[in-house]
N, C-alpha and C positions, 0 to 999 in steps of 0.2 A: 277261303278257310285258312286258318291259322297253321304252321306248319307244328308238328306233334312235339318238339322239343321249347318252342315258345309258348306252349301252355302249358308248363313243370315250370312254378316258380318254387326261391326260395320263401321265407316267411317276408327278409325285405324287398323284394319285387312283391309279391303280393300284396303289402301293406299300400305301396305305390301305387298299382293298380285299383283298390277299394278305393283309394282318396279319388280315382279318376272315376270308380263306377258311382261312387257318391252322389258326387257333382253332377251327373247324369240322371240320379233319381231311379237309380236303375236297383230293381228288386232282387234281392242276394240271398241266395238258396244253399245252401251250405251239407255236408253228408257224409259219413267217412267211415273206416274199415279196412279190416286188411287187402281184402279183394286177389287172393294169394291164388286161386285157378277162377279165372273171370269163366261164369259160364252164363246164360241163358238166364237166371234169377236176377245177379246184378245187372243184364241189361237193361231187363224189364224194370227194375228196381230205377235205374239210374232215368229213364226217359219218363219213368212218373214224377221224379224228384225234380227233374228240369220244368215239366208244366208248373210247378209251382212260383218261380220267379224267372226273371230274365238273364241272369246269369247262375250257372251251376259252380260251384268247386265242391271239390273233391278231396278230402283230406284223407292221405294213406299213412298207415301206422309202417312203421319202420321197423327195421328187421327185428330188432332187439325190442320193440315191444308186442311184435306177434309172437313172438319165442314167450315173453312173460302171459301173453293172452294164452295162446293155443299150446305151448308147449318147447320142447327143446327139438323137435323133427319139423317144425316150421318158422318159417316161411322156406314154401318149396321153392319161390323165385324169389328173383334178390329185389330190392325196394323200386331200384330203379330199372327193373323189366317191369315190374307193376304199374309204375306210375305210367309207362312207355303204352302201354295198354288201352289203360283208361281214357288218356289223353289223346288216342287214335280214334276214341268215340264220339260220334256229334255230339251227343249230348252235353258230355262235358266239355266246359269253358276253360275250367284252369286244377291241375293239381298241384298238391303240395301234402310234405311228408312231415311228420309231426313224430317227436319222441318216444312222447307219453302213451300209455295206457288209456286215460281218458282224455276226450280234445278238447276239456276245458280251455287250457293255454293256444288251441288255434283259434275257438273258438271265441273267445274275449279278444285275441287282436282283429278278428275280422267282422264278427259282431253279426251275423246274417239275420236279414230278416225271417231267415224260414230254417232251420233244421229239419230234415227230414232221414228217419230211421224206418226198417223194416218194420211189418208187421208183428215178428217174433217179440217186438219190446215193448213196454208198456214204461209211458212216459213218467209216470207218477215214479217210474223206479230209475231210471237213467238217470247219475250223476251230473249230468249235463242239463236237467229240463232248470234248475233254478239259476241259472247263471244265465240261463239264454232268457228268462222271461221277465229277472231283476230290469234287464234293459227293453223289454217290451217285444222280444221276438218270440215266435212263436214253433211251437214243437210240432212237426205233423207226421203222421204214420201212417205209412203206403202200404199195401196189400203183397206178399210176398207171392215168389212163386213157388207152389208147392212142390216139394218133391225135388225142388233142387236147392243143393248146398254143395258146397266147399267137401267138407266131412263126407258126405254122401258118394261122391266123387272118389277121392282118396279110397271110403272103404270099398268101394267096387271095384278098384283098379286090383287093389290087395286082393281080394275075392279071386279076380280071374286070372292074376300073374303069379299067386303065390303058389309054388310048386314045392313047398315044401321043406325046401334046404336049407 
């Protein structure tokens, strides 16, 4: 198994690497998000997303654009505890950190055959489903796990620590 800091590429190591899984013929699954407290949902999430192809990446939003997603109180961890995470997971093959809001621009240099998002989205609305399907890949949505989020998380911790002051 790959040691957890040689699967954090940047955008040009990965680019390298697609040109090698290419050539291999090898089926490229692609998925991404803040993943800012990994709990139980993303893992389930992430071991559905891998049966879809032979190799996973994993594209994580970076500090400054979970701040512009979620807010000015997040990201609770910084990009690269996140990425350090994910990358400790079999599931995933490779991560990598992306600017933007939406991962159009990871997604056009890496071009995966499979995009796979939670249950909570509906592809006909995702920014992302015409860019991936211009080039003939395909969008699929995996069943979430209920009852677990990020948010959910956060407001419970609030719940049972806030005392008030």
């Amino acid at each position: 198994m790959r040691e957890i800091a040689e699967k954090i590429l940047t955008r040009e190591q990965l680019l390298q690497i697609m040109e090698e899984l290419r050539c291999q013929n090898k089926r490229i699954v692609f998925t991404n998000g803040c993943f800012d407290i990994l709990h139980i949902g993303h893992i389930t999430y992430l071991i559905e997303a891998k049966k879809r192809g032979d190799v996973l990446i994993v594209g994580v939003n970076s500090d400054s654009s979970v701040s512009q997603l979620k807010g000015p109180n997040r990201p609770l961890q910084h990009e690269a505890i996140r990425c350090q995470m994910l990358a400790a997971l079999e599931a995933v093959d490779y991560v990598t950190i992306f600017e933007e809001t939406i991962p159009n621009g990871i997604i056009g240099l890496i071009r995966p055959h499979v995009h796979v998002k939670g249950g909570d989205y509906d592809p006909e609305k995702m920014p992302e489903t015409p860019l991936i399907r211009s080039y003939g890949g395909q969008v699929v949505i995996v069943p979430i796990t209920e009852g677990h989020s990020t948010s959910k998380i956060i407001d419970e911790i609030v719940r049972r620590f806030d005392t008030g002051k």
